[in-house]
Structures are given as structure tokens and as C-alpha cells.
LUMVO-175905 format. One record per residue (C-alpha): residue in one letter; x, y negated, z negated; residue number from 0. Coordinates in pm, 1 decimal, always signed. Layout:
   residuo          x          y          z   num
         A          X          Y          Z   NUM
...
This chain:
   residuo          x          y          z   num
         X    -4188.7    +1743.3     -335.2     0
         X    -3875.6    +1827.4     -575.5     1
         X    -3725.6    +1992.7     -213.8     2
         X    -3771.9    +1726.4      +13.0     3
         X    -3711.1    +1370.8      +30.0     4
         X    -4030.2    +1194.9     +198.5     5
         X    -3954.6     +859.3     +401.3     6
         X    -4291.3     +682.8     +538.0     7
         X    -4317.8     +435.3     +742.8     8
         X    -4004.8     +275.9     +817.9     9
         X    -3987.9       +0.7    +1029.6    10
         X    -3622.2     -132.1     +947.7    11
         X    -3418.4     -276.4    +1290.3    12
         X    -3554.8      -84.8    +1549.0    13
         X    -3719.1     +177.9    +1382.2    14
         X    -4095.9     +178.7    +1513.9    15
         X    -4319.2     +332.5    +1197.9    16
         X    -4089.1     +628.8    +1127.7    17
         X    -4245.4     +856.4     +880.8    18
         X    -3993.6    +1223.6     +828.2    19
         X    -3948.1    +1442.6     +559.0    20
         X    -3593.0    +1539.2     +467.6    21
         X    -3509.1    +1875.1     +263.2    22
         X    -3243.1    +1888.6      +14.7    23
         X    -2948.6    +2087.9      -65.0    24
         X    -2952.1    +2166.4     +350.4    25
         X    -2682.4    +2013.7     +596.5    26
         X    -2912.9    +1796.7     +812.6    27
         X    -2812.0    +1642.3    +1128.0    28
         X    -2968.5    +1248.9    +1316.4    29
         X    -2928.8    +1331.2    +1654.9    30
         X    -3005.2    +1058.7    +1942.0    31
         X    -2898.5     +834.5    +2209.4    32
         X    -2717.9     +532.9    +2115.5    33
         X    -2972.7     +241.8    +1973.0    34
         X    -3261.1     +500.5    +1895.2    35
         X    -3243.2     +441.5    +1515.5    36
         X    -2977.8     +681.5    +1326.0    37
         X    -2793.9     +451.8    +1156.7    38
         X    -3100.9     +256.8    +1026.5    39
         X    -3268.1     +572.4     +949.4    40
         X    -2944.5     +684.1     +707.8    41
         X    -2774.2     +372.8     +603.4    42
         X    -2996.8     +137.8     +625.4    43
         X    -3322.7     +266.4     +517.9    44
         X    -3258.7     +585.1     +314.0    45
         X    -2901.6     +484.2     +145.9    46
         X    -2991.3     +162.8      +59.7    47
         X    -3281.9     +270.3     -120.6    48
         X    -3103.0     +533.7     -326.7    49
         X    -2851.3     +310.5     -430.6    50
         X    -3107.4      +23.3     -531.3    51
         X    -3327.2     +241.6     -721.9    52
         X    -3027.6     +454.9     -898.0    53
         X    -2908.5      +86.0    -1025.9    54
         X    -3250.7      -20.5    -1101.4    55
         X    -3304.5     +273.6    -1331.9    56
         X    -2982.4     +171.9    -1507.0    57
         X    -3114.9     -163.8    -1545.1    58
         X    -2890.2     -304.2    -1377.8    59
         X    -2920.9     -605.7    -1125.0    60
         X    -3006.6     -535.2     -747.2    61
         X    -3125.3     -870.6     -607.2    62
         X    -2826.3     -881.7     -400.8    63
         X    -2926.1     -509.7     -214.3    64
         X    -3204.2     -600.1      +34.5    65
         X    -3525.0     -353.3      +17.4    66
         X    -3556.1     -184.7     +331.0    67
         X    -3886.6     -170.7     +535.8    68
         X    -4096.3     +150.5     +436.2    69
         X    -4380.2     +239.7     +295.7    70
         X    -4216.6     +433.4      +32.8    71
         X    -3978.5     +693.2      -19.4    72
         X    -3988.0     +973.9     -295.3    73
         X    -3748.4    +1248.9     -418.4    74
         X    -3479.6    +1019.3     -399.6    75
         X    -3129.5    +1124.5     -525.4    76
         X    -2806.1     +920.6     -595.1    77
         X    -2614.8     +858.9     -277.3    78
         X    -2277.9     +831.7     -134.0    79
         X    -2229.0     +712.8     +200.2    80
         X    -1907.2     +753.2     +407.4    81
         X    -1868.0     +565.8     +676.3    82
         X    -1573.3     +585.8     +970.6    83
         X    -1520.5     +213.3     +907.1    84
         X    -1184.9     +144.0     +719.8    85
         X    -1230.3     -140.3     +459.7    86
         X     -914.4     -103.1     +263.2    87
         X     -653.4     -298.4     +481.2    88
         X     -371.3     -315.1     +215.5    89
         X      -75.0     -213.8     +363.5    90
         X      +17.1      -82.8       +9.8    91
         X     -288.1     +188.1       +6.9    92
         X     -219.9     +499.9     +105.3    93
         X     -348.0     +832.2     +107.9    94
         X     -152.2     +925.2     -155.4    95
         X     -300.9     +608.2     -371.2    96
         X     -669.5     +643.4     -246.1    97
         X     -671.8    +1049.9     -307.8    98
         X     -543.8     +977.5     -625.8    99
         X     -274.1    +1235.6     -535.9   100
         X       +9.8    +1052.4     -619.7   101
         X      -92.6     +944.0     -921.2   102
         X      -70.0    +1330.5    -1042.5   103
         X     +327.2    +1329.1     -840.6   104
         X     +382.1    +1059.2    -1064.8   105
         X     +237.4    +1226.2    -1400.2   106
         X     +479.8    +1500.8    -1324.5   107
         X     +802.7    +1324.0    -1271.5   108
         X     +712.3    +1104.9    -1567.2   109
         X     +760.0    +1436.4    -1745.2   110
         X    +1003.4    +1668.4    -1612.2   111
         X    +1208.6    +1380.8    -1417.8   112
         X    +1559.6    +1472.9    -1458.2   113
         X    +1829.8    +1207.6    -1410.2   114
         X    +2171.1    +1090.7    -1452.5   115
         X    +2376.3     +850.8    -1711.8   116
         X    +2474.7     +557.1    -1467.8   117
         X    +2799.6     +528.5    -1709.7   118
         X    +2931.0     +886.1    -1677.1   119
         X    +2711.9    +1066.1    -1484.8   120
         X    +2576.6    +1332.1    -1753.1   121
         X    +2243.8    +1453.4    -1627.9   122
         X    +1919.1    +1322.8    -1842.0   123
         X    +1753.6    +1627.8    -1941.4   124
         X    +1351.6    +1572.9    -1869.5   125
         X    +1091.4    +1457.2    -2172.1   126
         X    +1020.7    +1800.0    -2332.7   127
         X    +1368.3    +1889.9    -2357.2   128
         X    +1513.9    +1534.8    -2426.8   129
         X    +1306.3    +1457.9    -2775.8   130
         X    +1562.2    +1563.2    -3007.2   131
         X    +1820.0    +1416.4    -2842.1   132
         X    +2049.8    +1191.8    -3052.4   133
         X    +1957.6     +800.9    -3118.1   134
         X    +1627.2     +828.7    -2895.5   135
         X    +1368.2     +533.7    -2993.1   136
         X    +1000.6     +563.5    -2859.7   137
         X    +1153.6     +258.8    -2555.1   138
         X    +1471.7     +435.1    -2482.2   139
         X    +1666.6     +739.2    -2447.2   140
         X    +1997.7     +787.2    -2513.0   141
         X    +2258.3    +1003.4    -2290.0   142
         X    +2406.2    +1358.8    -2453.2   143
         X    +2727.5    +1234.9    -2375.0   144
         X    +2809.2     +922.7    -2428.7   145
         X    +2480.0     +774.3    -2643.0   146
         X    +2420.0     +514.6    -2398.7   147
         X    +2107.9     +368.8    -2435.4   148
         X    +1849.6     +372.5    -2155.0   149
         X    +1558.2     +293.1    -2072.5   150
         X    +1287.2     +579.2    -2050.6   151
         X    +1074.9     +665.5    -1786.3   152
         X     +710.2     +611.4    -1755.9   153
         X     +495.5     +694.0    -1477.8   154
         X     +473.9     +324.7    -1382.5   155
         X     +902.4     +359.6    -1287.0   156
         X     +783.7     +574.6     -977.3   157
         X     +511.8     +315.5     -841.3   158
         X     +588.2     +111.1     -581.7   159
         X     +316.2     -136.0     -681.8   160
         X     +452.0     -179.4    -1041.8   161
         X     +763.6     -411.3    -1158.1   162
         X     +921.1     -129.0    -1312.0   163
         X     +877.2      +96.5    -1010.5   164
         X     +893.7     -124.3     -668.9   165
         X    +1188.6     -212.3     -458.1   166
         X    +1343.5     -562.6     -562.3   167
         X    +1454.9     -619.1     -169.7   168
         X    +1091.8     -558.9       -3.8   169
         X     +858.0     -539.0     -266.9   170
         X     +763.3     -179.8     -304.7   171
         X     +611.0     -252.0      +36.2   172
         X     +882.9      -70.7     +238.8   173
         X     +929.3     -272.4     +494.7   174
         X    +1068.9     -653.5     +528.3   175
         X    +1017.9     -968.7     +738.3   176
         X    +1291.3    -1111.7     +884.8   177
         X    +1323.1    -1383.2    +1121.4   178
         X    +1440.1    -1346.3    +1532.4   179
         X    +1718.8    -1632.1    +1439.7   180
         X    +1828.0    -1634.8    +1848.9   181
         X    +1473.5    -1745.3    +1934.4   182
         X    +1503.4    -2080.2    +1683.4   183
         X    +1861.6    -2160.2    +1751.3   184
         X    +2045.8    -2203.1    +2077.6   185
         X    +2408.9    -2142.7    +1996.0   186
         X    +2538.0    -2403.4    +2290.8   187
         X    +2329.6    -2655.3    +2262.0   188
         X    +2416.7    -2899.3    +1963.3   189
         X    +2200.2    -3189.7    +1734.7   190
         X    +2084.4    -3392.2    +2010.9   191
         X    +2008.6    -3108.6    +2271.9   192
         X    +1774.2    -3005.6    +1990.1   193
         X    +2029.8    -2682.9    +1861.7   194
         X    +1721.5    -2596.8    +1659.8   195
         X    +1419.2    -2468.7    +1904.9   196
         X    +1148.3    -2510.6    +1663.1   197
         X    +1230.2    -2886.1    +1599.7   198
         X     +998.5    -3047.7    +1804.9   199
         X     +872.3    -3415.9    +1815.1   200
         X     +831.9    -3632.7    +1525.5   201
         X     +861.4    -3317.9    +1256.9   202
         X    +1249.0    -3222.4    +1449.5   203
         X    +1330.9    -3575.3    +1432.2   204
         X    +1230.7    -3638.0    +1063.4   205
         X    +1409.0    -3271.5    +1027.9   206
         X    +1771.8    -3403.0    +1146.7   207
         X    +1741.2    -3701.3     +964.3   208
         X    +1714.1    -3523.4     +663.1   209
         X    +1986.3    -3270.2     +756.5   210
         X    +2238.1    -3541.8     +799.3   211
         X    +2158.3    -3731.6     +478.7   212
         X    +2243.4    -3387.2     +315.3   213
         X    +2553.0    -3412.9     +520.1   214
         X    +2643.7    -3688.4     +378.0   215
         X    +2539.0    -3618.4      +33.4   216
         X    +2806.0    -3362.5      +65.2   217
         X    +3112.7    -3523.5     +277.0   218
         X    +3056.7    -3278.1     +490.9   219
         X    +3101.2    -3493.8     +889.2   220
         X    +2838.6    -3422.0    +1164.2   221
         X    +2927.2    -3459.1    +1513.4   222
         X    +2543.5    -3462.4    +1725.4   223
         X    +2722.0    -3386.6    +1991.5   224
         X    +2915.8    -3057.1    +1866.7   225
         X    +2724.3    -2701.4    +1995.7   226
         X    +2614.9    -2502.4    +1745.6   227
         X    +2813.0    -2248.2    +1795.6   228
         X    +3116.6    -2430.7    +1692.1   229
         X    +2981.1    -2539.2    +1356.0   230
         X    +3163.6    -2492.0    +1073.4   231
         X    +3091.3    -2244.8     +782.2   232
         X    +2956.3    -2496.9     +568.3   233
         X    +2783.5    -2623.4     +867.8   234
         X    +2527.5    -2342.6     +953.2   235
         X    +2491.2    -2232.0     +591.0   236
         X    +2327.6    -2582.5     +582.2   237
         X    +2162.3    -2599.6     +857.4   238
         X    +2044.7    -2228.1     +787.2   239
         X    +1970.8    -2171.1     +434.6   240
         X    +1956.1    -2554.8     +279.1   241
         X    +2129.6    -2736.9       -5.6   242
         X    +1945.2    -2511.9     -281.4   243
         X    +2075.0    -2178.0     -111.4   244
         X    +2334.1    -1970.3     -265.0   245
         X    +2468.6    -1915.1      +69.1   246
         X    +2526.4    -2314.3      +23.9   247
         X    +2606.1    -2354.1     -285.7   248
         X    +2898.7    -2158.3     -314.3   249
         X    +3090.1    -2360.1      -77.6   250
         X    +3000.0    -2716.8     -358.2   251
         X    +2998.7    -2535.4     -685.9   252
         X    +3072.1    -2788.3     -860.8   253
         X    +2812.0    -3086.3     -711.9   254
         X    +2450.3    -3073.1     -747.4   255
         X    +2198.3    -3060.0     -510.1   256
         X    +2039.6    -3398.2     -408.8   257
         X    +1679.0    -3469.0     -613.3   258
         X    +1495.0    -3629.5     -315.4   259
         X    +1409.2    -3564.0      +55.4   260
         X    +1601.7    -3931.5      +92.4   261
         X    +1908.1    -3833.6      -28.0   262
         X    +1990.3    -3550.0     +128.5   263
         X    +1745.2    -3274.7      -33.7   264
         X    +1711.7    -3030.7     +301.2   265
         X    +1494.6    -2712.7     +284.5   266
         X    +1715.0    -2536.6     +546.7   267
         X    +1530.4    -2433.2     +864.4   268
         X    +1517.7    -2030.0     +811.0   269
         X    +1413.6    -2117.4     +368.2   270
         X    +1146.7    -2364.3     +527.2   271
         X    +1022.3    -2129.0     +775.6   272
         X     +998.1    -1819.3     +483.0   273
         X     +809.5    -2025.3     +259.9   274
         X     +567.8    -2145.2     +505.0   275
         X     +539.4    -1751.8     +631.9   276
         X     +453.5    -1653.5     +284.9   277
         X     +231.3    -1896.6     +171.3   278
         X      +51.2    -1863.2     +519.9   279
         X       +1.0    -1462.3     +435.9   280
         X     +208.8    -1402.0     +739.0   281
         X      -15.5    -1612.4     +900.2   282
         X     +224.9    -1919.8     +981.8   283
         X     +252.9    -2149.5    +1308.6   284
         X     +601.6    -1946.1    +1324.3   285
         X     +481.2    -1643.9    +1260.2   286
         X     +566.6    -1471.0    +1617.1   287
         X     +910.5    -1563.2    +1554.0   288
         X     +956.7    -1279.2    +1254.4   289
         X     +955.0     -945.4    +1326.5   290
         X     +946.7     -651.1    +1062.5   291
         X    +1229.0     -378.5    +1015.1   292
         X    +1248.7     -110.4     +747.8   293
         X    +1402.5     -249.3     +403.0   294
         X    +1722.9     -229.5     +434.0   295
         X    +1778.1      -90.7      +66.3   296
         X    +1523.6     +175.3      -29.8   297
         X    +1524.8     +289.9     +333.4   298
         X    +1150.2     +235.4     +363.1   299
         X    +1101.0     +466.8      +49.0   300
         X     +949.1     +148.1     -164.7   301
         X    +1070.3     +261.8     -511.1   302
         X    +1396.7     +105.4     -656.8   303
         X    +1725.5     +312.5     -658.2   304
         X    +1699.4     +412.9    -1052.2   305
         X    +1331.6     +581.0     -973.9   306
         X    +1456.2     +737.3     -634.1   307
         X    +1753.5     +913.9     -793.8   308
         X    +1534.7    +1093.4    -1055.1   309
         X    +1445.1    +1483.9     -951.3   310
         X    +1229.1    +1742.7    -1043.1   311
         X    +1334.4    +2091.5     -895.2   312
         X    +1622.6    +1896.7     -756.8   313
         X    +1412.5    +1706.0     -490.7   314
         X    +1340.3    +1329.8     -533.5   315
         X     +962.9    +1211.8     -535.8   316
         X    +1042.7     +993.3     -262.9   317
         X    +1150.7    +1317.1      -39.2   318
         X     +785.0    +1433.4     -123.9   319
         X     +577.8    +1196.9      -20.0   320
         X     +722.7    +1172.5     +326.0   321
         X     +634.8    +1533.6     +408.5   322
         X     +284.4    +1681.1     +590.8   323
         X      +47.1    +1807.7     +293.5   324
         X      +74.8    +2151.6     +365.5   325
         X     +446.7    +2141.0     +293.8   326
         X     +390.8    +1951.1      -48.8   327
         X     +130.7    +2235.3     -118.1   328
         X     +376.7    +2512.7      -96.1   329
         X     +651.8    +2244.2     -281.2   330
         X     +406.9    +2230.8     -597.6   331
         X     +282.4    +2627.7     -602.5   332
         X     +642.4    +2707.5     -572.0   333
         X     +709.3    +2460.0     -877.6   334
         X     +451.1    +2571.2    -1080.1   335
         X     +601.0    +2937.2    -1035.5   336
         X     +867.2    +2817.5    -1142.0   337
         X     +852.8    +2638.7    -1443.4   338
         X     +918.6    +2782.5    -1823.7   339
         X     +621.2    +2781.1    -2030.1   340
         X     +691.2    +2532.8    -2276.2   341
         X     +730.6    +2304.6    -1941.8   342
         X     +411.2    +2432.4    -1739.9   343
         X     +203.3    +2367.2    -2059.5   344
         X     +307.0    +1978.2    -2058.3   345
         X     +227.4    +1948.5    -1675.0   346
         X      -50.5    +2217.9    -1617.7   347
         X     -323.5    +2039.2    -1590.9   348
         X     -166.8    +1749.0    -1372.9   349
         X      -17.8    +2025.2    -1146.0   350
         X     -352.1    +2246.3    -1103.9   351
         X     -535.3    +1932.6    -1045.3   352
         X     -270.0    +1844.0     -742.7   353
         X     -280.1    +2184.4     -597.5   354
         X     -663.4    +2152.5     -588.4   355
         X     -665.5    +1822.9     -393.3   356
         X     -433.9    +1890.9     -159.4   357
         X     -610.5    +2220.3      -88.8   358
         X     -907.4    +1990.6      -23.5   359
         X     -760.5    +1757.9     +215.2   360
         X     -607.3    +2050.7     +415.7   361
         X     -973.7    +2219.3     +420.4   362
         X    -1116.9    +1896.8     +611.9   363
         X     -835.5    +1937.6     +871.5   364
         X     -556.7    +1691.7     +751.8   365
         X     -284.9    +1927.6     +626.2   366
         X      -26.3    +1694.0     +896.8   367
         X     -117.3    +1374.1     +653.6   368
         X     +151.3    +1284.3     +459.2   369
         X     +104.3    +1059.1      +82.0   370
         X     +275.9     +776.0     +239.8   371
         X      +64.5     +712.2     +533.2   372
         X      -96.8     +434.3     +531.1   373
         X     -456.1     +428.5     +537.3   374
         X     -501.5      +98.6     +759.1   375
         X     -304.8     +408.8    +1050.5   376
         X     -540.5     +597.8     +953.0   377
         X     -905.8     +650.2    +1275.5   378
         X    -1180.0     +595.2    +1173.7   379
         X    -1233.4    +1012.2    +1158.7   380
         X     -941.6    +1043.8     +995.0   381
         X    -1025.7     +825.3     +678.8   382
         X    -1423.7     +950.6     +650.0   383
         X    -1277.6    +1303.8     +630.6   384
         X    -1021.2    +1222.5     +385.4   385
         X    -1309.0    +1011.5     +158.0   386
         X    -1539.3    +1300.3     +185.5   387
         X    -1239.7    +1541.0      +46.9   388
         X    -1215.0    +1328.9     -262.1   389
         X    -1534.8    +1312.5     -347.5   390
         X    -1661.0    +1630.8     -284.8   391
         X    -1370.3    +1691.2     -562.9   392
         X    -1588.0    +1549.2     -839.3   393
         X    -1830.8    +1755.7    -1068.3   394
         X    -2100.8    +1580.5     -978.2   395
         X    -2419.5    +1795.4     -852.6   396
         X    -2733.5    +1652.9     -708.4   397
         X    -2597.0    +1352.7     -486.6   398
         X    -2694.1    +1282.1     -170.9   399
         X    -2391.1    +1272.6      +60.7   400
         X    -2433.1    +1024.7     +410.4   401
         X    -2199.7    +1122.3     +672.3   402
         X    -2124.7     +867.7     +975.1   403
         X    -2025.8    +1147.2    +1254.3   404
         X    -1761.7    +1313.5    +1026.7   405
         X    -1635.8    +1514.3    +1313.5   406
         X    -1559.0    +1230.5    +1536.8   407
         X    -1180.2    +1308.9    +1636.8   408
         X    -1138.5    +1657.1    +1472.3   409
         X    -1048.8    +1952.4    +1700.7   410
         X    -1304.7    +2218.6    +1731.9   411
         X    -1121.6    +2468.3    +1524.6   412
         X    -1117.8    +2249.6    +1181.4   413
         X    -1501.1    +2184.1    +1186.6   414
         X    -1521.4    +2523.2    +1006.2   415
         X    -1359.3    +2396.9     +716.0   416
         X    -1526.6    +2036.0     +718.1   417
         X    -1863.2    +2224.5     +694.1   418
């Protein structure tokens, strides 16, 4: 029985009594019309069972994975199932992240990154030949030229899900909100011909009563009847940003804000309908009125400028992670090439390890992929494919692998190489 895995009587969902034997180390295929029993046969029945009886053996907890319906089952192996369904829907994962393939990028940039003094422009020769440089602590680095002291790279700098790494302006996230400002103001009508779209009812009129006691907080006179459009600067930035903004502020430098809603202590319509955005998750009553647009200072690259000007072979990471796998395969065979031996030695292993997993991802058919996509773009072929190339990459022998029609959206000719 060591070459088979023996299922008898199982009677989960649908499944009327099945009773099948199951040989190991073969590529075996479920075939049937929709509803006759595959998935309960593979997921439900036979996965579940490995992975409750793996954990068991560990002594570890599985009341909360349900026993399936069988008789028994024997010869058993740890499982991994991979399923088409995409359960990651961070809009910061991407295949780069999930493949672990930028993580090795970022290993090798931490090391050979070359960059340049912001005061006079020297380059920053990378770690291995930087050490002996002159007033170098183990948190700084100093320049060659003029010993200014800066701050040395680690491979969080070239994350865009770090502090040290992300854009300030969109979060390492690429992309920002902004708001569709001609959908809530109309720029003829004024106060009382409700200027502001999105004041509405009691809230609008509880809205403009607070606007004009910051009005006159400020001095600042308020005609009702004046169109927006011929509000002053001080005006709009009011009316826009509120009496904490610094688009406000610098018009009253010298006068603080009101302390109370009473006196004058407005929110601004566009600050009030931000906050509400982001503490909704996006999910806000106003919501329809924002619309997104690549950040307007990393380009939609997510690092911050210091990471994004730091090179290895002269290219940025950020010009790597935009390109199609196979041309990031021939960017890192060319580099390792390349390097002197004193620098392949401190990057070897990171490199080889690269090479290898973008070899496997290309194998399964998604060479075009590039480390920025992100996965929640990804089909639902696309994703089970690029799963089953990671963990095919691990040294693990024995497991039981659970495909969910891997070849669903892959063109004949790459089934070769997913087999």
C-alpha cells in the first residue's frame, strides 16, 4: 500500500459511496461533468484529510478542520493544494512579493547599490568596496569626497512597504486618490445656490454655518450671494482645505485656528471628505467622487527618490521590476557574468537563487509577468500557475500536490512546460 493512496467510502457533498485507489509519484487526472464530485473527491475529501492528520501527528490542534465523510483513507502524504481562487487582494502583493523574487532584487542592491553624494554628486561606491572608506560607522557611510555623512542602505530602503523604502506622496502603493473637485463644486453658483454639491439638507446647512463662523473668526467677509468662482484666494482655500490647512494657514500666520466647531473650527470640504475616504477604506458615501491617477512623484514606481536613484550595472531596481521576466532573466545572467569575484562571492547565492526562480516561472508559461504586477490582475490560471512555480521550488520530496485545472487559460504550447 506504500504506492497507492486508498480512499473508501466517501460520501462527502455529493459523492455517493466512492471507494478509488490513487497511485503516487504519477500525474493523475479527475475528469467529469460539472457537479459529478471532483472537487469533493480532491479538496474536500482527500486534502482535508492530509492536512488534518499531518497536524494531528504534530500534535497540534485540528478541531477547527472538519473530518470528511469516508470510511478511511491510508497512505496519506502531506498536501498542498492550489487552487485558481485568488485570496490575497492587497493591492501591495505582487508577484514579485509572493515569489519571493524581489526579495532576492532587493538582497542584491542592498549590496552592490551604487549611488551618489546628494551634496556634490561623488558616486557611493557599493558595500564591498565602500568598508574602508573614511569615517564610516556601522549606521552611516560617509562620501570619498566630501565626508558627508549618510545614511546606509539596507534592503528595507528598496521596499515599498517599509518607512525607509516607500514613497512619502502615495505610500509605496504607487498610485493616489484624488478627488473629481468639478463634481462637488459648481463654480457659478454661490452659498445659497448650494456652491458646494455634496452639501445637502440639514448636514450642508450645519456645513455653511460653520464655514461662516470661520469667516468670521478670521475677518475674512462672506457675501452668500457671490459665485464661487469669484471667491477670493483666501476664500476657496477655506472653503477647500479648512482653517487647519497649510494651504490656509499661510494666508493668517500669525492667528490661531479656532478650538471649537462654534467658533469657527471648519474641516474644509475636500480635508472632510479625505478623512472620511480613509477611515471608510475607500469605502465612503463619497467615494465615487475620487478617482485614482498614478503618484505624481515616484511615477507609479512606489519607492522614494533616494532608493530609485541607486544602480547596480547602471540600471535602477525600479527599471527592473517593470520589465517581462524573461528580460530580467537575461538582465541577472548578464550581471552575474559580469561581476568581479570578490563581488559575485557577496551576492552568489542571492543571484543563483533569482536566476532559478525566474527560470521557474517562465517554465509554467509566465515569462510576459512582470515583479510589479499585481496579483489581485492576476486570472485565476494565471496565479495557480505562478503558486505551483514557487512551491515546486522547495526541497521538499514526498508531498502531495492538488491542482484545481492548472491549465485553465494557458495556450496549448506552454502545457509542456507546466507538466
Amino acid at each position: 500500500m506504500h504506492d497507492h493512496i486508498m480512499i473508501k467510502g466517501a460520501r462527502e457533498n455529493n459523492l455517493k459511496n466512492i471507494s478509488v485507489n490513487i497511485p503516487k509519484n504519477k500525474l493523475v487526472v479527475l475528469t467529469g461533468p460539472s457537479g459529478s464530485g471532483k472537487s469533493s473527491l480532491a479538496m474536500e475529501t482527500l486534502n482535508q484529510e492530509c492536512q488534518r492528520q499531518y497536524m494531528e501527528s504534530l500534535g497540534m490542534t485540528v478541531d477547527f478542520i472538519k473530518k470528511p465523510k469516508v470510511d478511511f483513507m491510508i497512505g496519506l502524504s502531506p498536501s498542498i493544494s492550489i487552487s485558481q481562487q485568488i485570496t490575497n487582494r492587497n493591492p501591495r502583493s505582487t508577484v514579485g512579493t509572493v515569489t519571493g523574487m524581489y526579495t532576492y532584487l532587493r538582497l542584491i542592491y542592498e549590496k552592490l547599490g551604487e549611488r551618489k553624494c546628494p551634496t556634490c554628486e561623488t558616486p557611493i561606491l557599493p558595500m564591498v568596496e565602500n568598508e574602508a572608506n573614511v569615517g564610516e560607522t556601522l549606521q552611516s557611510v560617509s562620501c570619498p569626497n566630501c565626508y558627508r555623512q549618510l545614511e546606509k542602505f539596507t534592503i528595507s530602503h528598496f521596499s515599498f512597504n517599509t518607512p525607509q523604502g516607500a514613497c512619502p506622496t502615495c505610500d509605496g502603493l504607487g498610485k493616489v486618490n484624488d478627488i473629481q473637485v468639478d463634481l462637488v463644486f459648481d463654480e457659478e453658483a454661490s452659498l445659497k445656490e448650494q456652491c458646494v454639491r455634496i452639501w445637502n439638507s440639514t448636514y450642508g446647512e450645519y456645513q455653511k454655518q460653520v464655514f461662516k463662523a470661520a469667516c468670521d473668526y478670521y475677518g475674512i467677509p462672506i457675501d452668500e450671494d457671490r459665485p464661487l468662482k469669484h471667491f477670493s484666494d483666501e476664500q476657496r482655500a477655506l472653503l477647500f482645505y479648512g482653517v487647519e490647512s497649510k494651504e490656509f494657514t499661510t494666508y493668517f500666520p500669525d492667528k490661531k485656528p479656532p478650538k471649537t466647531v462654534a467658533a469657527g473650527k471648519f474641516e474644509g470640504v475636500l480635508t472632510g471628505m479625505r478623512r472620511r475616504y480613509n477611515e471608510k477604506g475607500g469605502n465612503s458615501g463619497e467615494a465615487h467622487l475620487f478617482y485614482s491617477r498614478q503618484c505624481p512623484d515616484c511615477e507609479g514606481k512606489r519607492l522614494k527618490k533616494e532608493s530609485r536613484e541607486v544602480v547596480v550595472a547602471g540600471v535602477p531596481i525600479t527599471d527592473l521590476t517593470n520589465i517581462s521576466l524573461e528580460e530580467l532573466l537575461s538582465w541577472a545572467q548578464s550581471l552575474q557574468k559580469a561581476l568581479s569575484s570578490d563581488k559575485l562571492e557577496i551576492v552568489e547565492s542571492f543571484l543563483q537563487s533569482l536566476i532559478v526562480k525566474i527560470e521557474r516561472v517562465i517554465h509554467v508559461g509566465l515569462g510576459y509577468l512582470s515583479l510589479d504586477r499585481q496579483t489581485i490582475t492576476l486570472s485565476g490560471g494565471e496565479a495557480q500557475r505562478l503558486r505551483l512555480a514557487t512551491v515546486i521550488g522547495s526541497a521538499l520530496t514526498g508531498v502531495l500536490y492538488i491542482l484545481d485545472e492548472p491549465t485553465a487559460g494557458l495556450h496549448p504550447r506552454d502545457t509542456k512546460g507546466l507538466v
